[in-house]
SEMARSE-501091 format. One line per field, with one value per residue: x, y negated, z negated of N, C-alpha, C in turn; residue in three letters. Coordinates in steps of 0.001 Angstrom, whole numbers. Each point is the difference from the previous one (the first is absolute). Layout:
N
nc1 c(X; ...) .
nc2 c(Y; ...) .
nc3 c(Z; ...) .
cac1 c(X; ...) .
cac2 c(Y; ...) .
cac3 c(Z; ...) .
cc1 c(X; ...) .
cc2 c(Y; ...) .
cc3 c(Z; ...) .
vomar c(ALA; ...) .
//
This chain:
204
nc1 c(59560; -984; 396; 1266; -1101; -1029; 1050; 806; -631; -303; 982; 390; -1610; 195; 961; -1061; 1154; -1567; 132; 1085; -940; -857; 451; 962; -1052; -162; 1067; -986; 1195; -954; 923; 389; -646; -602; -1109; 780; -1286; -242; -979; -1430; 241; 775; -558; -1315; 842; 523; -1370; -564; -1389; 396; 1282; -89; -1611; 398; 1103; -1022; -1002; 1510; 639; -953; 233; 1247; -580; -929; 474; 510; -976; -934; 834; 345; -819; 183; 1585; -866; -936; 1472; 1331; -760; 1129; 284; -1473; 361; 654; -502; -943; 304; 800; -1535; -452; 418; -758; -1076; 9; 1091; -470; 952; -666; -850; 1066; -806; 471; -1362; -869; -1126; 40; -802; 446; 1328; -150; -500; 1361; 257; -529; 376; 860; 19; -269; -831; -372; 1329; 393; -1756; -1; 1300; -458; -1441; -32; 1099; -126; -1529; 607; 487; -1394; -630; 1694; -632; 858; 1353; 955; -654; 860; 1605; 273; -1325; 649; 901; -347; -942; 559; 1027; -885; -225; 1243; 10; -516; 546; 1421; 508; 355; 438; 513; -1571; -418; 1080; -385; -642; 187; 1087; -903; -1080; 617; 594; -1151; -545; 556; -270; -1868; 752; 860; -1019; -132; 1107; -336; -1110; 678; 1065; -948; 1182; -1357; -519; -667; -292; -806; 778; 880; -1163; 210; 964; 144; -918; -408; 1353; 114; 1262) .
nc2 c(-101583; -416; -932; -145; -236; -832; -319; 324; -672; -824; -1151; 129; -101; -746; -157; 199; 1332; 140; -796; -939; -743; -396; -1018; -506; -295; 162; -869; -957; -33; -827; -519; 1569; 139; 720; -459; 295; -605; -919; 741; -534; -532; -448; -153; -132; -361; -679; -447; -422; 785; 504; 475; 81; 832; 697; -147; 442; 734; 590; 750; 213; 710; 268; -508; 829; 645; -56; -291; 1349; 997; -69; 191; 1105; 256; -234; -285; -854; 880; 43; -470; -428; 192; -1117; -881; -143; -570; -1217; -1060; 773; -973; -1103; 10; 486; -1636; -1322; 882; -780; 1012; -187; -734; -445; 1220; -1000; -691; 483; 418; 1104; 1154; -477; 420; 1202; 470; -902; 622; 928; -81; -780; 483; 684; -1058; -998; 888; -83; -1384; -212; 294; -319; -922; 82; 852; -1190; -991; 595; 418; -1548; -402; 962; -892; 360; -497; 733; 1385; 47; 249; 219; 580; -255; 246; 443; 94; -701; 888; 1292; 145; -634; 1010; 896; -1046; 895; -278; -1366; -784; 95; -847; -1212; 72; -222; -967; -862; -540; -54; -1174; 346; -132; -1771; -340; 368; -210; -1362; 1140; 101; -693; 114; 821; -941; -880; 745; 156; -207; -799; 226; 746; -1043; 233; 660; -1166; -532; 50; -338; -1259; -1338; 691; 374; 1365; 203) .
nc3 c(40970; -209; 1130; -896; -1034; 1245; 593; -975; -455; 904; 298; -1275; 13; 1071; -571; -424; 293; 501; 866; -276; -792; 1015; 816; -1211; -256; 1337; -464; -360; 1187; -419; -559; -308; -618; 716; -729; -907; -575; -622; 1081; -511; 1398; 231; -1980; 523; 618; -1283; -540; 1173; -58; -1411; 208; 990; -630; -825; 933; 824; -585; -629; 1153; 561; -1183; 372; 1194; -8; -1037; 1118; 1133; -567; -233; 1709; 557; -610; 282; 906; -512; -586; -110; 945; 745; -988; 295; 542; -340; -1008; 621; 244; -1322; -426; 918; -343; -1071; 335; 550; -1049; -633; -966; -750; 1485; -629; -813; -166; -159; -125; 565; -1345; 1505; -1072; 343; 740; -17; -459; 824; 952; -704; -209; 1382; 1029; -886; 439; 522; -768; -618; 267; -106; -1009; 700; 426; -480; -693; 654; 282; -1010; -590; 86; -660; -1054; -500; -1247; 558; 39; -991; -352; 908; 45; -809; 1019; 976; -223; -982; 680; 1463; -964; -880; 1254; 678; -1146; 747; -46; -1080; 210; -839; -196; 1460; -565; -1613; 98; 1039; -1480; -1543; 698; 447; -1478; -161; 983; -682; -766; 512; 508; -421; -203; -260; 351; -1018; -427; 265; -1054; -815; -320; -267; -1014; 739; -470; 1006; 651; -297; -204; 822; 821; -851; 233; 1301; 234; -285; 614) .
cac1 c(341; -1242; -16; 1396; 195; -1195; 176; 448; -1207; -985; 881; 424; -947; -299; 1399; -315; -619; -521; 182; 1563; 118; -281; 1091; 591; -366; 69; 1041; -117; 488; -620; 515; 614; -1473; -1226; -335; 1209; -300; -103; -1310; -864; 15; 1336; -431; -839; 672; 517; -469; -1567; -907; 304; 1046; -252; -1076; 558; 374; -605; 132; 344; 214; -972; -438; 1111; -327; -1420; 374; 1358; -738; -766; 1255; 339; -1677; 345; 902; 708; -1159; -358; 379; -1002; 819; 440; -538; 251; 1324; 627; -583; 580; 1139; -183; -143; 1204; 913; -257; 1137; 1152; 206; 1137; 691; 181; 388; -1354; -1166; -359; -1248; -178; -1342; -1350; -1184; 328; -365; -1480; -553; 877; -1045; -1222; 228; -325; -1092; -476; -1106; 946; 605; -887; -570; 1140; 346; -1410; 251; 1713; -712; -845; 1178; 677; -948; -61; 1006; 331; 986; -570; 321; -1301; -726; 1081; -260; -817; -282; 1574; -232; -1044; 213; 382; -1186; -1198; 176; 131; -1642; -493; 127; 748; 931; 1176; 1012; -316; 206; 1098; 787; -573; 350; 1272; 68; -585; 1012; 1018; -590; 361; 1458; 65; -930; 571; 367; -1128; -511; 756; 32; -1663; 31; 765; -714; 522; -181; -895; -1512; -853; -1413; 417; 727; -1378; -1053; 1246; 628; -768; -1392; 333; -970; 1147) .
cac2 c(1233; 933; 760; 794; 1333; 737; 565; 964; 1017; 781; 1086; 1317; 1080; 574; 988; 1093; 831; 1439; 884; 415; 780; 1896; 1037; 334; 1277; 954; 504; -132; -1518; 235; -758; 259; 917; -562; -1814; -913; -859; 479; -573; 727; 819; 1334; 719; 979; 313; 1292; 333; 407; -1378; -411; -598; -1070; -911; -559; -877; -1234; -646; -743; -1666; -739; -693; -823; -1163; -740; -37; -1199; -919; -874; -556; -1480; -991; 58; -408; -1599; -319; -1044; 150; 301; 1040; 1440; 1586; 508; 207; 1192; 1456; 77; 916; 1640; 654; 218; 1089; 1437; 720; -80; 711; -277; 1279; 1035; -687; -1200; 1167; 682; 1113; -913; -1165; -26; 432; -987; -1604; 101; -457; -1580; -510; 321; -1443; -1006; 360; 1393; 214; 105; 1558; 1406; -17; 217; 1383; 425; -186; -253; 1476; 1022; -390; 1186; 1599; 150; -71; 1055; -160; -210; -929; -1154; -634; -910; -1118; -86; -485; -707; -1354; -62; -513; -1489; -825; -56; -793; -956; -52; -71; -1271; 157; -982; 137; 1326; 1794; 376; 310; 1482; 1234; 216; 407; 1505; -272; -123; 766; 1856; 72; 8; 1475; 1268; -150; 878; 537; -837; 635; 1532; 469; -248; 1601; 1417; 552; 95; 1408; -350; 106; 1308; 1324; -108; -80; 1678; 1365; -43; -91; 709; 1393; 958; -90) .
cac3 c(-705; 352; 1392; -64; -923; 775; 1276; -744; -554; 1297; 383; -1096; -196; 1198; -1; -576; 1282; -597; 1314; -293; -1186; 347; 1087; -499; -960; 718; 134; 1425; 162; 717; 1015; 868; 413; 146; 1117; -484; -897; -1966; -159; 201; 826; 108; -793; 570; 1330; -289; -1161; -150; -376; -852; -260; 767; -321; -1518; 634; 387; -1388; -549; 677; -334; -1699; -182; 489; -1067; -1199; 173; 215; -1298; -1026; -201; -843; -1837; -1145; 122; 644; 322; 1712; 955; 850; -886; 477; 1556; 105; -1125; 1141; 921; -503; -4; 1450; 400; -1205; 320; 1328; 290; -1069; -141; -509; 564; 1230; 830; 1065; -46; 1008; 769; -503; -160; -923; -1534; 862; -298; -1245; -130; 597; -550; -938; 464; -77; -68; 1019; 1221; -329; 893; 1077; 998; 546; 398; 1261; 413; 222; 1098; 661; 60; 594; 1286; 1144; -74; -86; -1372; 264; 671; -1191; -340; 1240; -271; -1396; -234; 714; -583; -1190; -51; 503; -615; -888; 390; 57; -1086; -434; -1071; 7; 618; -789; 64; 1244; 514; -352; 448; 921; 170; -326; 964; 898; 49; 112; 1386; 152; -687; 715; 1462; 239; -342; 1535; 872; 246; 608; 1890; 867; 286; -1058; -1079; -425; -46; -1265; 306; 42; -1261; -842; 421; -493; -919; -990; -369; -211; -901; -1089) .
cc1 c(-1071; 127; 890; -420; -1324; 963; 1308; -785; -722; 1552; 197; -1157; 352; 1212; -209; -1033; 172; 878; 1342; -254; -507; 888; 1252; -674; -268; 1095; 305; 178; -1339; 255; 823; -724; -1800; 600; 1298; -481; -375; -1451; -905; -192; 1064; -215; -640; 538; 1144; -292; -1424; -661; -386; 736; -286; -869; 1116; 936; -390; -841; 639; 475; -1218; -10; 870; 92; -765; 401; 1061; -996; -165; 554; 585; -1284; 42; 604; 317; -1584; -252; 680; -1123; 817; 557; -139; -135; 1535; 483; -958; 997; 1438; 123; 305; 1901; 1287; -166; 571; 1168; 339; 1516; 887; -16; 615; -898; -525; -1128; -1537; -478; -1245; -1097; -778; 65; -790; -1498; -640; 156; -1470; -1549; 117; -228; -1915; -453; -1261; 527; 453; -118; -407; 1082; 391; -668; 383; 1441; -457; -317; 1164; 918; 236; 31; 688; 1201; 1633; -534; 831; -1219; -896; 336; -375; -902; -401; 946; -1032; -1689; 200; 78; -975; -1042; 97; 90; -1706; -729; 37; 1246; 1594; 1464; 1150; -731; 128; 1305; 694; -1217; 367; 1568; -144; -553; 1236; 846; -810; 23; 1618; 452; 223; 655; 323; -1194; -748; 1103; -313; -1335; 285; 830; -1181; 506; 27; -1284; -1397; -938; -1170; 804; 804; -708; -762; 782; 920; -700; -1344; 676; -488; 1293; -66) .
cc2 c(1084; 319; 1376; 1392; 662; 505; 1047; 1459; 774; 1173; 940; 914; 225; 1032; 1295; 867; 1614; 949; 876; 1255; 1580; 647; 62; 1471; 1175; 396; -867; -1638; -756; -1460; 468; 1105; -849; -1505; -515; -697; 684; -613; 1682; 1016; 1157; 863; 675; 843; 1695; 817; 30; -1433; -395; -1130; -1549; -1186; -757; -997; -1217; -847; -761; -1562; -822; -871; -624; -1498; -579; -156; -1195; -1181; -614; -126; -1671; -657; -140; -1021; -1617; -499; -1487; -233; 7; 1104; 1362; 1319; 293; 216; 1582; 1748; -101; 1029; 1228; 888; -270; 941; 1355; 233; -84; 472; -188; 1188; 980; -566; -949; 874; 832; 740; -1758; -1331; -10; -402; -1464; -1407; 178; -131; -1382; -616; 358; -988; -874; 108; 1101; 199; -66; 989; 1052; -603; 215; 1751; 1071; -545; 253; 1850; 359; -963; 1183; 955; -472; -450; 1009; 192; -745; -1740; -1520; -780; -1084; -1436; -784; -826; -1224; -1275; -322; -329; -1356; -828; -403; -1135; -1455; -652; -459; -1313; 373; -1269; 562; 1160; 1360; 474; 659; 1271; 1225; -50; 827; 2535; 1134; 590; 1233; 1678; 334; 740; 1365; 962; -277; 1254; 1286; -599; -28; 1385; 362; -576; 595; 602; 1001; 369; 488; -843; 173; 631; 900; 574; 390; 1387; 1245; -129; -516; 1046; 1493; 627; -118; -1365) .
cc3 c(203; 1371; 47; -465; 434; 987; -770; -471; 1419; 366; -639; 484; 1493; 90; -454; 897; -620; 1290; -296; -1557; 232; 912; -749; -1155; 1133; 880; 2518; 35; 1331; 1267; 1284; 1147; 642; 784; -1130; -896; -1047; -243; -55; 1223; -199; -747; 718; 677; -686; -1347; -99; -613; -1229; -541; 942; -441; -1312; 559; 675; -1493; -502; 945; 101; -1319; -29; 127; -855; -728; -263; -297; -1405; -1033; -284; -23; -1073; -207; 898; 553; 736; 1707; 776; 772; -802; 189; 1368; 216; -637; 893; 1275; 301; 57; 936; 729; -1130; 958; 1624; -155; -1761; -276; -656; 1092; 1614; 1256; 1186; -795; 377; 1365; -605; -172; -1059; -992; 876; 44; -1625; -591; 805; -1425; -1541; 77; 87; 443; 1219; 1101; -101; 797; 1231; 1175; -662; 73; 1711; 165; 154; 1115; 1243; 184; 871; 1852; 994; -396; -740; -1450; 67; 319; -1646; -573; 934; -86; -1612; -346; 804; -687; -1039; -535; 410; -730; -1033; 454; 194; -1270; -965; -1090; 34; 1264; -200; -533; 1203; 329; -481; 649; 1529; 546; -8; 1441; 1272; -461; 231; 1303; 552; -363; 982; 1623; 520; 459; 1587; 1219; -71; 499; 1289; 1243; -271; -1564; -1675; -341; 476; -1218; -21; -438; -1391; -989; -15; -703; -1308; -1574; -387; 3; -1044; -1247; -1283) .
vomar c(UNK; UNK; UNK; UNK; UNK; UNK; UNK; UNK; UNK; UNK; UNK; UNK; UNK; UNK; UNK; UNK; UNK; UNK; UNK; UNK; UNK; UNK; UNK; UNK; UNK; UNK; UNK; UNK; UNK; UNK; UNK; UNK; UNK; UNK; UNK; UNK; UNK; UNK; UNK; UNK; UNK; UNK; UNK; UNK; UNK; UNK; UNK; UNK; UNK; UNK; UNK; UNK; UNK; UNK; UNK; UNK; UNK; UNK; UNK; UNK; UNK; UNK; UNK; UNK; UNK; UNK; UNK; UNK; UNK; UNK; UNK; UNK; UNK; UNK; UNK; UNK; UNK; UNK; UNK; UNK; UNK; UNK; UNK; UNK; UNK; UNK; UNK; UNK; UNK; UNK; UNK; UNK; UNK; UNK; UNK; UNK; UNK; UNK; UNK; UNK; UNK; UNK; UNK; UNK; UNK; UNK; UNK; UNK; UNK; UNK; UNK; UNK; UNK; UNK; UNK; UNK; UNK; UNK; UNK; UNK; UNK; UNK; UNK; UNK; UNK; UNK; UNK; UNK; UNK; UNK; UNK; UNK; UNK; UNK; UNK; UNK; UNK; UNK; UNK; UNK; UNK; UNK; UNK; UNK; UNK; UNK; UNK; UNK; UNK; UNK; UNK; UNK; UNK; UNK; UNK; UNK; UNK; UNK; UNK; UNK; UNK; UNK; UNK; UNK; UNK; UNK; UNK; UNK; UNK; UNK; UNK; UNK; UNK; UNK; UNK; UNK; UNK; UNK; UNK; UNK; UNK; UNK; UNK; UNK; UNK; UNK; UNK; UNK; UNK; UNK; UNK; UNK; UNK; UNK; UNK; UNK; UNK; UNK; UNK; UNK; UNK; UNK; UNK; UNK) .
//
């Protein structure tokens, strides 16, 4: 019962998207617009860097908050708060009120990694970063954090079944971002130097 109502609960908070709630208050479908997802990026993409940071935020807390919630309320599960972060991260892509479309995970999967552990956190997204910058394509972060992730936790000795859900969760951001990695190898998708230069450090 406790597995049922950790992996309920991760899902309900992960269903909950700042992204839709602002592009409906601006009057903007943003699935049909921009990169199509109901994530932090696209926000930026048609609302600037505000709105975006409060987005990535909240997906981020979401997870966590999933996490330790279920630490709370079932302490004796062990799996409970992984499952129930896990859940988060799949609430916020296959969101059931918004037709299971909905952003690509990142932020909820970083915040599912910072639950787990807060020192694997910064350290994949201090290096998953300068990876970035220097194959120049924002795809290299995801990638990067999807396959690094499971490793580390394996290094670290962590139990079987933490391996495995963090590997499953892991696999699906892989899966997500696939699309993203066909477009940096046409050439077609945004260079993150330049992206960076001209859109995060703009004067606007």
């Amino acid at each position: 019962m406790e597995i049922l109502l950790s992996l309920i609960l991760g899902y309900l908070f992960g269903s909950l998207n700042p992204a839709a709630l602002i592009g409906r208050f601006k009057q903007t479908n943003l699935r049909k617009s921009g990169t199509g997802n109901l994530g932090a990026t696209n926000v930026l993409l048609h609302f600037g860097k505000g709105y975006a940071v409060l987005v990535m935020v909240f997906d981020i807390f979401k997870a966590l908050a999933a996490f330790h919630l279920a630490a709370l309320f079932f302490p004796v599960a062990e799996l409970a708060p992984y499952l129930a972060g896990a859940a988060a991260v799949v609430g916020h892509i296959f969101p059931f009120y918004l037709k299971f479309k909905g952003g690509k995970g990142l932020a909820a999967f970083g915040g599912f990694v910072l639950a787990v552990d807060p020192h694997v956190f910064w350290f994949l997204l201090v290096t998953g970063v300068v990876a970035m910058l220097l194959v120049n394509y924002s795809v290299a972060l995801p990638y990067y954090g999807g396959i690094a992730f499971p490793v580390i936790m394996w290094l670290l000795k962590k139990s079987i079944p933490v391996i495995g859900i963090c590997t499953a969760v892991s696999g699906l951001i892989l899966y997500k971002h696939a699309g993203n990695v066909k477009k940096a190898m046409d050439g077609t998708d945004n260079k993150i130097r330049e992206y960076v230069a001209t859109k995060l450090f703009a004067k606007k």
